[in-house]
C-alpha positions in Angstrom: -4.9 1.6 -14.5 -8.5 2.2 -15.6 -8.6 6.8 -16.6 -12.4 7.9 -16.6 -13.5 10.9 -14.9 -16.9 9.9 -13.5 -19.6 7.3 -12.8 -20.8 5.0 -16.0 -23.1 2.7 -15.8 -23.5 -0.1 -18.2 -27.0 -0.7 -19.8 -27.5 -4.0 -21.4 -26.8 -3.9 -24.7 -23.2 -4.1 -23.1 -23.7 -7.7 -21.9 -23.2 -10.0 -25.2 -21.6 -13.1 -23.5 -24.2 -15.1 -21.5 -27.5 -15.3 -23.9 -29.3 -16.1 -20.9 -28.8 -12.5 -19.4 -31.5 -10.2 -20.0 -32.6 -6.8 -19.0 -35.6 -8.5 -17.5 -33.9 -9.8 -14.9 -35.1 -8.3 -11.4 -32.4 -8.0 -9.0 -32.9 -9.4 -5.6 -31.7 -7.4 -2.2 -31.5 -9.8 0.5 -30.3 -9.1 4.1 -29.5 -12.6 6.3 -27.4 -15.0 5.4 -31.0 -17.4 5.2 -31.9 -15.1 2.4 -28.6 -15.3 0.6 -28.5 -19.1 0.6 -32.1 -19.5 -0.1 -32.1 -17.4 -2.9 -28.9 -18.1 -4.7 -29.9 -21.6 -4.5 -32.9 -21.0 -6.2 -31.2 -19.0 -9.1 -28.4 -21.6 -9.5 -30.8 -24.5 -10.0 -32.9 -22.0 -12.5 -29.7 -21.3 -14.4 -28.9 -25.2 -14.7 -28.5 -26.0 -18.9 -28.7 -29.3 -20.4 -25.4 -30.4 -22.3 -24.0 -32.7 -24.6 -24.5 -36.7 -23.8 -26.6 -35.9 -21.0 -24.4 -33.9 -18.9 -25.6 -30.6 -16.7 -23.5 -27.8 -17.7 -23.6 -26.0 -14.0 -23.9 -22.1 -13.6 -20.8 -19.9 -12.4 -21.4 -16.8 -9.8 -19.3 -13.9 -9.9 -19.2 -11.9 -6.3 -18.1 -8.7 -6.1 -17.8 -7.4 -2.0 -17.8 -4.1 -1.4 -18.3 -1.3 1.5 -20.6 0.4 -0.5 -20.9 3.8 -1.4 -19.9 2.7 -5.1 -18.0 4.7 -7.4 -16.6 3.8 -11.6 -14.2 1.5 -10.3 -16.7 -0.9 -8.4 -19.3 -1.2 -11.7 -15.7 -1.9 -13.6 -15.9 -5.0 -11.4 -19.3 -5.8 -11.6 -18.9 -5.3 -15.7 -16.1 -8.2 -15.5 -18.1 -10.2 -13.0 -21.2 -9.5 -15.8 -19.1 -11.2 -18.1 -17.8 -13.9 -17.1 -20.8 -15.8 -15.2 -24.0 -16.8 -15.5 -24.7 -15.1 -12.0 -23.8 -12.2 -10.0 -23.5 -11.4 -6.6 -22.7 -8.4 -5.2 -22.3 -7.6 -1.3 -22.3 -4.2 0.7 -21.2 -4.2 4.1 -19.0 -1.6 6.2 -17.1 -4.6 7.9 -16.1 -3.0 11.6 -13.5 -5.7 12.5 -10.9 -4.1 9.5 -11.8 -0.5 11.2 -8.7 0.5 13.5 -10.1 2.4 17.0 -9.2 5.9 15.9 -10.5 5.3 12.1 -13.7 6.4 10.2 -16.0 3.3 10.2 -18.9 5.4 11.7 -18.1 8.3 9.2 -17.5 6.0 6.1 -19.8 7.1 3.7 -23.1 5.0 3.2 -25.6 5.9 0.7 -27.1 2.2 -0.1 -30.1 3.1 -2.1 -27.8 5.1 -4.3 -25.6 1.9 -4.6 -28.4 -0.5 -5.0 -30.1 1.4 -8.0 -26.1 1.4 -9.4 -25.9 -2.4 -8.9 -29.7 -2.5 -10.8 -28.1 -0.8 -13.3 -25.2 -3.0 -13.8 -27.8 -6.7 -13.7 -26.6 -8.0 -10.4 -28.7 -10.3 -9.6 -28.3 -10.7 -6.4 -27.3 -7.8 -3.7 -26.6 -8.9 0.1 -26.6 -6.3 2.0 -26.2 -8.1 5.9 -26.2 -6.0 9.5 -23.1 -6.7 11.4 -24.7 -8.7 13.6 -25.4 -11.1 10.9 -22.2 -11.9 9.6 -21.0 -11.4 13.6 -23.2 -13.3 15.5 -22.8 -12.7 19.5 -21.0 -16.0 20.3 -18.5 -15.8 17.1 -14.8 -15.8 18.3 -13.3 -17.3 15.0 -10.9 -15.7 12.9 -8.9 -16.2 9.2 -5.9 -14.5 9.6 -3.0 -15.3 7.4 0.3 -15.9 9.1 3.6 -14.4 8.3 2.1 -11.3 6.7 4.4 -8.6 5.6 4.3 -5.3 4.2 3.5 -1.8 5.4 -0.1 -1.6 5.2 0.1 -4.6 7.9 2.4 -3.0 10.1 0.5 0.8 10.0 -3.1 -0.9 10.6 -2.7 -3.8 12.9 -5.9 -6.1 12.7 -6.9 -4.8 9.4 -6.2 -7.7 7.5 -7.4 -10.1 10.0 -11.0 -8.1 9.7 -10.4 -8.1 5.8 -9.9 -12.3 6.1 -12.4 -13.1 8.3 -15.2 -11.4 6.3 -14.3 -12.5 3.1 -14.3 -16.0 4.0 -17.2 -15.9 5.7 -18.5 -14.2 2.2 -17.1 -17.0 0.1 -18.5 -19.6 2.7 -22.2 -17.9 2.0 -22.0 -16.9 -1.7 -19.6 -20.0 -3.0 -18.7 -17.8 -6.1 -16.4 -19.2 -8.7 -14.4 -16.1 -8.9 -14.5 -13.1 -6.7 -13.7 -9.7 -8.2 -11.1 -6.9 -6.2 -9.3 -3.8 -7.2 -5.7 -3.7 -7.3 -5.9 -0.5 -5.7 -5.5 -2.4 -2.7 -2.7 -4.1 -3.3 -1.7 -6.1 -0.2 -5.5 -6.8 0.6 -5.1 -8.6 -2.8 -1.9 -10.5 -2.2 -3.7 -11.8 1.4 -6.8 -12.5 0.1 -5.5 -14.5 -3.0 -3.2 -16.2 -0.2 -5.4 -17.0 2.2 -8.2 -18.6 -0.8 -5.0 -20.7 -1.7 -3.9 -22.1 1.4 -7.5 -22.9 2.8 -8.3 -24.8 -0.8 -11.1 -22.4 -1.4 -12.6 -23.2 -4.7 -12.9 -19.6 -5.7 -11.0 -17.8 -8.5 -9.6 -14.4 -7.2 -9.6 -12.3 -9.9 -7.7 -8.7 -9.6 -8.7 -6.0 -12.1 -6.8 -2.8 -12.5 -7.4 0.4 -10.7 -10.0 2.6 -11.7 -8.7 6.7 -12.1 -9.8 9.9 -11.9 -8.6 12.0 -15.6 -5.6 13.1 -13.1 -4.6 9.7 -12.4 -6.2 9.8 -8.6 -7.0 6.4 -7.6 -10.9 6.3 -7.4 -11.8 5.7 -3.6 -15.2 6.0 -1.9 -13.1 8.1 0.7 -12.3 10.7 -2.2 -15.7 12.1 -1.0 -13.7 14.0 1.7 -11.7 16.2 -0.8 -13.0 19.3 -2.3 -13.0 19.2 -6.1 -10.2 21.7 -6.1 -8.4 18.7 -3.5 -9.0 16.1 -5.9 -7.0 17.9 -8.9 -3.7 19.0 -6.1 -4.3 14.8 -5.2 -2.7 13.8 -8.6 0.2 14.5 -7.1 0.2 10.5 -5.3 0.2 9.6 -9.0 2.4 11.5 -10.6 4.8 10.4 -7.8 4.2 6.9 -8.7 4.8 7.5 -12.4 8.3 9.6 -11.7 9.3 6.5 -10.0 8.2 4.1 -13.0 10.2 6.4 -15.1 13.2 5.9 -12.9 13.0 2.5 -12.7 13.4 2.3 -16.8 16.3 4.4 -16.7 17.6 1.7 -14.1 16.5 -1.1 -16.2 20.5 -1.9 -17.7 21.8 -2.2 -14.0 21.4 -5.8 -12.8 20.7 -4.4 -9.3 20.6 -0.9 -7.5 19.4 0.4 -4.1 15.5 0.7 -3.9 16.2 4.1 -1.6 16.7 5.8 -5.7 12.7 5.1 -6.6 12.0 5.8 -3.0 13.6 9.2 -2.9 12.3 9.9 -6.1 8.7 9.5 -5.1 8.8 11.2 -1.9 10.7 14.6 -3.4 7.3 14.8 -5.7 4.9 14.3 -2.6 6.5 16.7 -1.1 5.5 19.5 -3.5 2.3 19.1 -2.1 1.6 20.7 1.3 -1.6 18.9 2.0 0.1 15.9 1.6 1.9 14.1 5.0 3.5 10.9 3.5 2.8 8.0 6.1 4.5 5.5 4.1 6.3 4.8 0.9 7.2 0.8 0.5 8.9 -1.1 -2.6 8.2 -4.6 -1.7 8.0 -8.2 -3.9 4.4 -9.1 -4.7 4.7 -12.6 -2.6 3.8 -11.5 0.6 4.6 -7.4 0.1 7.7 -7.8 2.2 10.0 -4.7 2.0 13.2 -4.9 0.0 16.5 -2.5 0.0 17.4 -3.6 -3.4 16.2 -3.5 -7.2 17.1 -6.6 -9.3 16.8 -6.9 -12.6 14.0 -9.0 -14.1 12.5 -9.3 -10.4 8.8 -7.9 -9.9 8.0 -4.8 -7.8 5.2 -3.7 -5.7 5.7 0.1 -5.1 3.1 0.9 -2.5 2.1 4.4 -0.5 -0.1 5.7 1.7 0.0 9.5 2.5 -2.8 11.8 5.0 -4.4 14.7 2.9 -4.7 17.3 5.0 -7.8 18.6 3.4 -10.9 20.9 4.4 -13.4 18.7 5.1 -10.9 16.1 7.1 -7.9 14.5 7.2 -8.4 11.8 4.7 -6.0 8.5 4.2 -5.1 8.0 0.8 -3.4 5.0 -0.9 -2.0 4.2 -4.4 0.2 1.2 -5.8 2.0 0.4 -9.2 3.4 -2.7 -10.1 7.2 -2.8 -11.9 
């Protein structure tokens, strides 16, 4: 993962690969899906360069979606998407259909001229920030869904993905990036989007870029707003965890296979130092479709996944964390 302890933004003097990136360029906040077409149309055809033997070398777009209420982690992703195009989109939009009916989509924190004036700083040039009733218009009743889904995060929110699918497809459909830009911090949401952009021949590049972390190793999360500052130190913990099982699963590494219940046992005996923390899940899983599995073997890839409740001050808050072995 990505250690830095606060927010960073990145100025341009930072952004050396595209010449035809400038700090004059005005970004563009655009709310319908009119707008978004209209206008990225209009940049694409301005960022059009002649090539050799008469060809048209054509621009690449970087999207970066987002719910807003941006933290280091996010601008990390807008710095790649920065660059590696010509142009860069960036969407904010609290998406209800991935909200469960007893979870926080009306408390999710929204601050979007904060975020805008952070995406400024980072030369998007382009932010789309739609209503739900744009991108769910009153007679919609399609979803994406990807079939044969595994892993715990599926099973403990049902629907989430299917919300998580839909509205990034309908993203790609608007935006057509080349690439699209996601944390691994949601590691299954990664394995499902990258899935679902393969078997519906999108012709967008999802990329994955590490986890952003707080100095403690705490996975940066808009929801770490809930915890006190005195939380957020005790919330290490959900790394440290992760990293008692990495060291585990070295000292495994001569056995050509071994029950996965050792890292799992491992991991839960540190959360359980904490008394804030009630563990709602810990998974080891392979990183094809995040499907659970009882066994360790050697030279096989790992997905070790957890998502735990922090009993905090402010509110019970749902934290998650992931490490790949």
């Amino acid at each position: 993962g990505v250690f830095l302890p606060s927010i960073k933004f990145l100025f341009c003097e930072q952004i050396t690969q595209n010449s035809s990136q400038s700090c004059t360029t005005k970004m563009k906040i655009v709310s319908t899906v009119a707008d978004m077409v209209a206008t990225r149309a209009a940049l694409y055809r301005s960022k059009m360069k002649a090539g050799s033997h008469h060809h048209v070398l054509l621009p690449t777009i970087g999207l970066i979606p987002t719910m807003g209420f941006l933290h280091y982690g996010h601008m990390k992703l807008v710095e790649q998407a920065r660059k590696d195009n010509d142009i860069v989109v960036a969407s904010i939009f609290v998406n209800p259909t991935q909200f469960g009916p007893n979870e926080d989509f009306t408390a999710y924190p929204r601050d979007i001229a904060r975020d805008a004036e952070m995406m400024r700083e980072g030369k998007v040039d382009i932010l789309f920030t739609p209503t739900p009733e744009e991108m769910y218009p009153s007679a919609a009743s399609t979803w994406v869904e990807v079939d044969l889904l595994k892993g715990r995060e599926h099973t403990a929110r049902p629907g989430h993905f299917r919300g998580v699918t839909t509205v990034v497809s309908k993203l790609f459909n608007i935006v057509q990036p080349t690439s699209a830009y996601f944390g691994q911090k949601d590691a299954l949401q990664c394995i499902v989007i990258k899935k679902m952009a393969r078997d519906m021949l999108m012709q967008t590049d999802v990329r994955i870029c590490d986890t952003a972390r707080e100095s403690n190793g705490l996975a940066m999360s808009s929801r770490n707003k809930y915890l006190t500052e005195t939380e957020r130190d005790k919330a290490g913990v959900i790394h440290t965890a992760l990293m008692v099982a990495k060291q585990k699963f070295k000292e495994n590494q001569h056995l050509q296979e071994y029950s996965s219940s050792v890292l799992l046992q491992s991991i839960r005996d540190q959360l359980l130092l904490e008394p804030l923390v009630e563990i709602e899940y810990i998974s080891i899983a392979n990183i094809k479709d995040g499907g659970e599995t009882e066994k360790i073997i050697k030279g096989e890839p790992i997905l070790i996944s957890l998502a735990v409740f922090w009993h905090g001050e402010i509110r019970i808050t749902r934290l998650i964390d992931n490490i790949l072995l």
